[in-house]
Structure formats: structure tokens, C-alpha cells
N, C-alpha and C positions, 0 to 999 in steps of 0.2 A: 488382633493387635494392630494398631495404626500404624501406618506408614511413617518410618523414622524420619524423610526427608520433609514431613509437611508437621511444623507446629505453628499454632496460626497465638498472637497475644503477643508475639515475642519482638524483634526488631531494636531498633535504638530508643534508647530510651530519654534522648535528648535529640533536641530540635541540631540538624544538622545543616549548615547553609553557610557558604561562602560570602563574604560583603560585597562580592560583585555580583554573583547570581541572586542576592536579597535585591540589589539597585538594578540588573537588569529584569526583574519578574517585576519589580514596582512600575519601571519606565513602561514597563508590556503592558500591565493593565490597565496605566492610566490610558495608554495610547488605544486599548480596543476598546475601553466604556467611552472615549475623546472622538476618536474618527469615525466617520462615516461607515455604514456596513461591509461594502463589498470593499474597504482599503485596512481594516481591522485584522485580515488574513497575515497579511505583510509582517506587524509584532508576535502575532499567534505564534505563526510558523516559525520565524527568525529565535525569540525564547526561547520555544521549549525543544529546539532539534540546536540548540546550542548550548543545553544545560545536560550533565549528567541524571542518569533516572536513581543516584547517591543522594543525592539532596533532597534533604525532608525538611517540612516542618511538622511538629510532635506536638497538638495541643489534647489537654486531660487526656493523652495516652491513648489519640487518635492521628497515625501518621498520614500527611495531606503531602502529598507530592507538586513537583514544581505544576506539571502536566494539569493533575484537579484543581489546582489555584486556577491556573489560565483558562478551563472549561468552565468556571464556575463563573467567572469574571464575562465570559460570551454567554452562558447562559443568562446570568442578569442583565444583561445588554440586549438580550432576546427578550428577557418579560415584562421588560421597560418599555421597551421598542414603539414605534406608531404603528399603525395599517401603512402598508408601503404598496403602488400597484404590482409589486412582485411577489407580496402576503411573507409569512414568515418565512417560505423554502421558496427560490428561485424554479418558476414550472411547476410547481406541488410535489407532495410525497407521494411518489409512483410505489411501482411493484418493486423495484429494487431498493429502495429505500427500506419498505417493508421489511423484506429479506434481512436486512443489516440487523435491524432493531430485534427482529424477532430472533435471528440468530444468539445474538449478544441476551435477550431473555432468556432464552432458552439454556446456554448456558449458564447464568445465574441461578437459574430453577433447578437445574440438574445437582451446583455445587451445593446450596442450599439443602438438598437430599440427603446426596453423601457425606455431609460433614454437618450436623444438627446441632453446633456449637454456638455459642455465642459469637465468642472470637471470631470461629469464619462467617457468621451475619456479618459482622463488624468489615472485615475484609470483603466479602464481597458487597455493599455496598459502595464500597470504594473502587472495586473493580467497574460496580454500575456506571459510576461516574467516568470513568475513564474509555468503556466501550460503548454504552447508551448516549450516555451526554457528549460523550467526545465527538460519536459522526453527528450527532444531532447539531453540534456547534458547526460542525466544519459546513453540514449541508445548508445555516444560519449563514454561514459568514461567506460561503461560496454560493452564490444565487445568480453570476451570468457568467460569459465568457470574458469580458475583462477581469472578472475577479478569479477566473481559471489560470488566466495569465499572469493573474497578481501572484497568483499560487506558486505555478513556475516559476517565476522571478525569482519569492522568496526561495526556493531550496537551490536554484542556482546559488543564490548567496552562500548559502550553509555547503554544499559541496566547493565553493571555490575557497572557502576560507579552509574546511577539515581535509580538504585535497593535500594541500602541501602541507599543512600538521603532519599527516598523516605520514607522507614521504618522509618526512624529515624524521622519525622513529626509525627507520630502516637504516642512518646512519649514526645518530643520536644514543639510538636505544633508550629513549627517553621521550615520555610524552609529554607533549608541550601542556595539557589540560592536566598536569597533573597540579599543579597547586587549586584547581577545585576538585579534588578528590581523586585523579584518574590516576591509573598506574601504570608500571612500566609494560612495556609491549612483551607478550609470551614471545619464546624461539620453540618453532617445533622443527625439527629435522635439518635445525642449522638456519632456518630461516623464520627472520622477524616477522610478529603477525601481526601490522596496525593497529589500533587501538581506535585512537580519537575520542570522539565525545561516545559515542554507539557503540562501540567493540569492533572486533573486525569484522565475523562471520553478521550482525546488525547493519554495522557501514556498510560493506560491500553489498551487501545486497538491497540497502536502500539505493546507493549510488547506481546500482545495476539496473533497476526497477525505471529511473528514473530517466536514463539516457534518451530514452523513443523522447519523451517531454520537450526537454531539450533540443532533440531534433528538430521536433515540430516547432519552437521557438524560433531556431536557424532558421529555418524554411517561408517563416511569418513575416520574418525581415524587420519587427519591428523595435525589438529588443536584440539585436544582434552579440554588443557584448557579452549580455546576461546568457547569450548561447552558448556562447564560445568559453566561458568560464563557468560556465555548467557542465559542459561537456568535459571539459581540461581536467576541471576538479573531481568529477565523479568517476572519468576512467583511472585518474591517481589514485582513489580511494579504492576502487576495485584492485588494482597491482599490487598496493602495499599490504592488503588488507591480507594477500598469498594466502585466499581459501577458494578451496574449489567452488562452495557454492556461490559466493563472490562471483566468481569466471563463468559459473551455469549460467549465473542472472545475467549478466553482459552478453552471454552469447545468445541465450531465451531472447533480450532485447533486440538484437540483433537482427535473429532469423527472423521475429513477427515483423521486423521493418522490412526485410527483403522482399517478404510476400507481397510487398504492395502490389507488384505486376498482374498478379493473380487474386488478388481481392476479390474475385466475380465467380470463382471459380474454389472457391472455401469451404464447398457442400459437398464437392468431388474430395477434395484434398481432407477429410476430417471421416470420410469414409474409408479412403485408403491408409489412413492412418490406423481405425479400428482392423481394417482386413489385414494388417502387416503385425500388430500386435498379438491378433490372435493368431497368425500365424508361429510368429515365434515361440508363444505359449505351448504349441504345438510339437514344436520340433526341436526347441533348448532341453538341454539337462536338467534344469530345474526350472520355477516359474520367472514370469518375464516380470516380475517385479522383481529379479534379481538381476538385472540390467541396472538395479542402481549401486550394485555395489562393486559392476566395473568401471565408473566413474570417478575418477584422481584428477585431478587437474592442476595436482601443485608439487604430487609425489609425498604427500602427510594427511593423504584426506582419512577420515572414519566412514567411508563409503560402507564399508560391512556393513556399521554399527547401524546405522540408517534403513540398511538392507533388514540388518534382522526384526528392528522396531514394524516395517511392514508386514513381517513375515509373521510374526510374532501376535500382533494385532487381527490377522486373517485367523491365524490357528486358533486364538481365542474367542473367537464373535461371541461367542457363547456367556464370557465373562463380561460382557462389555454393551449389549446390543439394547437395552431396554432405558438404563439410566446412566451408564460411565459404569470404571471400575476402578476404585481407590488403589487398589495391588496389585498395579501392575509390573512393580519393581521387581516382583520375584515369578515373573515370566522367565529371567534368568539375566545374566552378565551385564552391566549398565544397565538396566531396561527404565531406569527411572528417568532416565536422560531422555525427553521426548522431544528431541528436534528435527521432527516432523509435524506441522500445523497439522493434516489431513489424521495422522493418530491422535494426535490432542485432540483434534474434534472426537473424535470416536470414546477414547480412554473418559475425558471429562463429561460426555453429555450424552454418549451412547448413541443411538441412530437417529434421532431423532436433532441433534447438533449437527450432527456431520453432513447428513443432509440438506440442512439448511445452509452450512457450510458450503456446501457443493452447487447450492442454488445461488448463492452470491454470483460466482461466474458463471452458469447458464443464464443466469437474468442478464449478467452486465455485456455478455456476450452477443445477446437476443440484441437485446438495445442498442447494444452498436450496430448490430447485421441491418438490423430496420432502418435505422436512420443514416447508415449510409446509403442505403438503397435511395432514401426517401431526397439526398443531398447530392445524386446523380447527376455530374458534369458540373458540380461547384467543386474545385479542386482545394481551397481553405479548408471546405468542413467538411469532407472526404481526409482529407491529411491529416485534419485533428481527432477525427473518429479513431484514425485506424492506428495513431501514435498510441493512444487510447487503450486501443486492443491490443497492441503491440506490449505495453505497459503492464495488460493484466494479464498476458500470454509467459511475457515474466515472473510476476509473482504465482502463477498457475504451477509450472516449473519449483520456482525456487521452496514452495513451501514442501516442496519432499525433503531438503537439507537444510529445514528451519524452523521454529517455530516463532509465533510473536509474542515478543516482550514489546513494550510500552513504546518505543522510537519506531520498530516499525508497524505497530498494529496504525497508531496515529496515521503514518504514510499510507497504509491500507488504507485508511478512511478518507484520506484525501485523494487519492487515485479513483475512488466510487465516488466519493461526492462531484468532483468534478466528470465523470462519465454519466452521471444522473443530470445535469445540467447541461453537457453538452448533446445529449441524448435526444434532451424532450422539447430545445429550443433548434429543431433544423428547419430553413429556411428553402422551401422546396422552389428546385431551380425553375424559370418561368421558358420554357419552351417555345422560340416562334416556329408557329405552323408554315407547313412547307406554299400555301396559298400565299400568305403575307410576306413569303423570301419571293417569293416568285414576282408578287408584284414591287415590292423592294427593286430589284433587278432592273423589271420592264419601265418604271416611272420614276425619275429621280423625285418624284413629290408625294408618293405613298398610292394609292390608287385611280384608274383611268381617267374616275370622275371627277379628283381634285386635279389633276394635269392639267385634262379641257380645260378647267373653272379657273387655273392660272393663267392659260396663255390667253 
């Protein structure tokens, strides 16, 4: 029998869209097929992290969301495009890039198995569009470090605006987004759980994700406001949003910024992290993947429920390991509820997803290890690497208490797109040899022979 929570043909049946979200997705794509490449990121971002993923348009009873409009709009702006000396990807499509795409195939191919329907063709080509074409666009539209920067700018905007939205639900009880579709903010345990354009447990952990960014903004000095209103707006977005994994990701942001002192020392500290793990595997009550279900951070968290989806997903490999496994609701109690990215890879695409899943972050990881090495005593591009890592150290974390929907898989893709470019453009520091300080030193004119040849 098929799983009652999945019928795919169904949805609205009429084109849904607000006249301000029709007039702000028009002004967007005039503006990405109008501007310049690397300044097209700016409407992208700004759109579609400021429209609900409620708004459809519905044509012959194919639903096209705000998100595949705006992909579809960079992708024709890609096929149009001239040769540019920076080719269609800023740097080329490396090994990580790879990863992405194949990942996001991979699962396509997987759903495609499981579900031999028309209906779900229909839908997961649309999912194509939104995982394949969506990083495909962002890695289009993001091709150096100014348009890395443009990137930040943009979601500073988007958190400085749904920052105080967002607060203001905590006294309101009312969300300001609700005349385009958005609803009133949940109470769970007496306390309000923001909403905004994303939701809470979405907002907060995008706004989470994003803090290291931010920093690295501060610290660039060259956009100082857009820092300082990134920063204001995204840790508002995490408080209101009163979800633990919200406050994981804030604090995941956090601890990878501390590390900077010991950046050098990251091969010792990741070994001792395995030796401490398996240690407590060793000597807990039960296994150490139930370390996640002592994690509350708000006093309403579903930490269990999280715990059991792991636990759940281990006991089963058996169900799951080859293609996905459609049933896995009746694992037992909510199980259908997969808000965990690392199960959903497993659940929907069986080992062969989840692994690639888990290759995202060893590649994006690798990449940054290399090219800070490579960026040794340039403290800019040492500080933007490691914001970088700090960023994906984040989402590494937060995807135990989350899975992706549409706002932040997009943020996914722009966090790798832009570490795929800051990655493969480092500018290795020029070292003077201790001969050339020495004569530096002994001749104010550079060496003996131009000295004599002066005086």
C-alpha cells in the first residue's frame, strides 16, 4: 500500500500569487536577464528569500513556483550569454561542483524508481529544476569574490528586513507576511515561534548558517553596514524563531569562528573528536547518537523524535540501503516526519545519495583545507576561507535537526557555490627570501652593486 502522506497530481488547482509577489518576480527578472552577470545575484537572492515557497503559478496543471521562475530566468541568461574570460563557471566546474550535481541526480533517479508514476515524473522534474538548475544558476551568477560579496550583501538585506518582522510576532502574534499568504506564529509551551517568510525552524537556521558571513563582512570593512544589519537581523531571527536547532546553528556558527586560533592544528582536533566519540559509544547507556536527544535549548525541543529518526534509520539499513525506502512511516510514532537531512538522504536514495551527500562536506572541506594552506599569511583570504568552513560547520550540525525544503536547500547552494569560487581563485602569498631582507636591511638601494653604482 502507498504511503498516505505522499500523493503526487494533487496541490492547488489555481494559479496562487499575490500582486505584489507577481510585480516583485517581474522587477527580478527583468533585472537578472538586464544586469551584468556577477550583479544579477543581488534580485535572485533578494526575490526569492523574500517570497513565500505558497506561491505558485499553475499552468495546464503544471505548478511552477516563484524559485523555478527565477532559475529558469538565470538559466536563459546562461544560454544567451557570450564567452566571457571567466567561461560559464567562475574557475571551472571542479570536484565539488561535481558532488552537487551528482548528488541532486542521484537523487532524482532514486525517486524516479520508487515512485514509477507519471505524477511523480511530473514532480520530480520540477524538483530538477530547483536542485540541478538551481546550484547550476547560483554557480552562473556567482563566478568571483565580488559577486561572493554581492551574495552576502544580498541576504544581509533579507535578514535585516525578516529580523524585526520576525520579533515583532513575539509581541503581535501576528505576522507581518501574512497578507501574502503567511500565518499566524505557533505557541508551543507558552512561547511564540517566529514565523516570517521561512518558518521558524527554516529562518533560524538559515539566519544561523549565515552569521560566520557576516562576520567576514565586518572584518572586510568594506560593507560595514550590510554587517552590522546582518548580523542584528539574523541573531533576531534566530531568538524569535525559540527553536533549539535555530540556537544549534548559532552556536555550530560560533564555535567554527573560535577555532580560528587553531586553524593549523584541525587534523589533531578532528582526531580527537573521533577518539572522544567512540569513547562515549563505549561507555554511555545507550548509543552516542542519542546524545541528540539530550539537546533542548528552548525547553519544547522534539530532540527524542530526531533521536529516534537516527536510531530508527541504523536499525533499518537493511530497508533502505540499495535504492531508499518509501515506508518508512511505519518504522513507528511520527517516523514520517524526516527532519533530518542525513535520513532523508538515506530514506529517499539509499546509499548511494547519502554518500554523496556526505561527499559535499568532505570535498567542501578538503577545498578549504588546501586553499587556506595555499593562502598562508594573506589574512583576507585565510578569514574568508575559514568563515567559509565555519558556515559549512554549521549546516554539518544543523542538518541533524532539519531537513531541506526550498529556502534553505537554495542557501545550501549558495554557501558551496560561493566556497567553490573562493576555493579555486587563492592568490598564493609571494614570500621575500631571507637574502633579499637581509640586503633590504644592509643598502637602502636594494643590493651592494646598485649602492656603489649610486654613490
Amino acid at each position: 500500500m502507498e504511503p498516505k502522506n505522499f500523493r503526487f497530481g494533487g496541490g492547488s488547482s489555481a494559479t496562487i500569487l499575490h500582486p505584489a509577489v507577481v510585480v516583485a518576480t517581474l522587477i527580478a527578472v527583468v533585472l537578472i536577464l538586464a544586469l551584468p552577470r556577477n550583479k544579477a545575484v543581488t534580485p535572485f537572492l533578494l526575490a526569492f528569500f523574500m517570497t513565500p515557497d505558497a506561491e505558485v503559478l499553475v499552468v495546464g496543471g503544471v505548478h511552477l513556483y516563484i524559485l523555478q521562475l527565477l532559475i529558469l530566468a538565470v538559466l536563459s541568461k546562461m544560454a544567451s550569454s557570450k564567452k566571457s574570460p571567466q567561461g560559464k563557471f567562475g574557475g571551472g566546474f571542479n570536484d565539488l561542483d561535481r558532488v552537487v550535481v551528482l548528488w541532486s541526480l542521484a537523487e532524482l533517479v532514486m525517486f524516479f524508481i520508487q515512485y514509477p508514476q507519471m505524477q511523480a515524473f511530473v514532480k520530480g522534474l520540477g524538483d530538477a529544476i530547483i536542485n540541478v538548475g538551481g546550484y547550476v544558476a547560483m554557480r552562473f551568477l556567482i563566478l568571483d569574490r565580488d559577486a561572493v560579496r554581492r551574495a552576502v550583501k544580498a541576504l544581509a538585506v533579507v535578514c535585516a528586513i525578516q529580523g524585526p518582522c520576525m520579533v515583532s510576532e513575539q509581541f503581535t502574534h501576528q505576522n507581518v507576511f501574512s497578507f501574502i499568504g503567511k500565518w499566524a506564529p505557533p505557541i508551543r509551551n507558552g512561547h511564540v515561534r517566529s514565523e516570517g517568510i521561512m518558518g521558524s525552524l527554516y529562518g533560524g537556521v538559515f539566519a544561523g548558517l549565515l552569521i560566520p558571513l557576516f562576520f567576514w563582512l565586518w572584518k572586510e570593512k568594506k560593507s560595514p553596514v550590510a554587517a552590522y544589519a546582518g548580523l542584528a537581523g539574523a541573531t533576531a531571527m534566530v531568538w524569535s524563531s525559540h527553536a533549539s536547532t535555530s540556537w544549534m546553528a548559532f552556536g555550530a556558527s560560533l564555535v567554527g569562528l573560535s577555532f580560528w586560533p587553531l586553524r593549523r592544528q584541525m587534523r589533531l582536533l578532528r582526531v580527537a573528536l573521533v577518539i572522544i566519540l567512540v569513547g562515549l559509544h563505549l561507555v554511555m547507556n545507550g548509543p552516542v547518537w542519542s546524545l541528540i536527544e539530550k539537546v533542548d535549548l528552548t525547553g519544547g525541543s522534539s530532540s527524542y523524535h530526531r533521536y529516534m529518526l537516527v536510531d530508527n534509520c541504523i536499525r533499518h539499513f537493511s530497508d533502505w540501503w540499495l535504492i531508499g525506502y518509501k515506508y518508512y512511516g511505519s518504522w513507528g510514532f511520527d517516523m514520517y516526519d524526516l527532519c533530518d537531512q542525513y535520513v532523508v538522504a538515506a530514506v529517499t536514495g539509499g546509499v548511494p545519495c547519502l554518500v554523496l551527500f556526505i561527499m559535499i562536506f568532505k570535498r567542501g572541506y578538503g577545498a578549504i583545507g588546501t586553499a587556506r594552506r595555499q593562502a598562508k599569511g594573506n589574512y583576507k583570504q585565510e578569514l574568508l576561507l575559514w568563515c567559509l568552513g565555519s558556515a559549512l560547520f554549521c549546516i554539518t550540525v544543523s542538518s541533524f535537526g532539519i531537513n531541506y525544503m526550498y529556502h534553505l536547500t537554495t542557501c545550501f547552494f549558495v554557501l558551496i557555490a560561493c566556497t567553490s569560487v573562493a576555493t579555486v581563485s587563492v592568490e598564493p602569498v609571494k614570500v621575500r627570501t631571507a637574502k633579499t631582507w637581509k640586503s633590504a636591511l644592509l643598502t637602502p638601494h636594494g643590493t651592494p652593486a646598485e649602492a656603489s653604482h649610486a654613490h
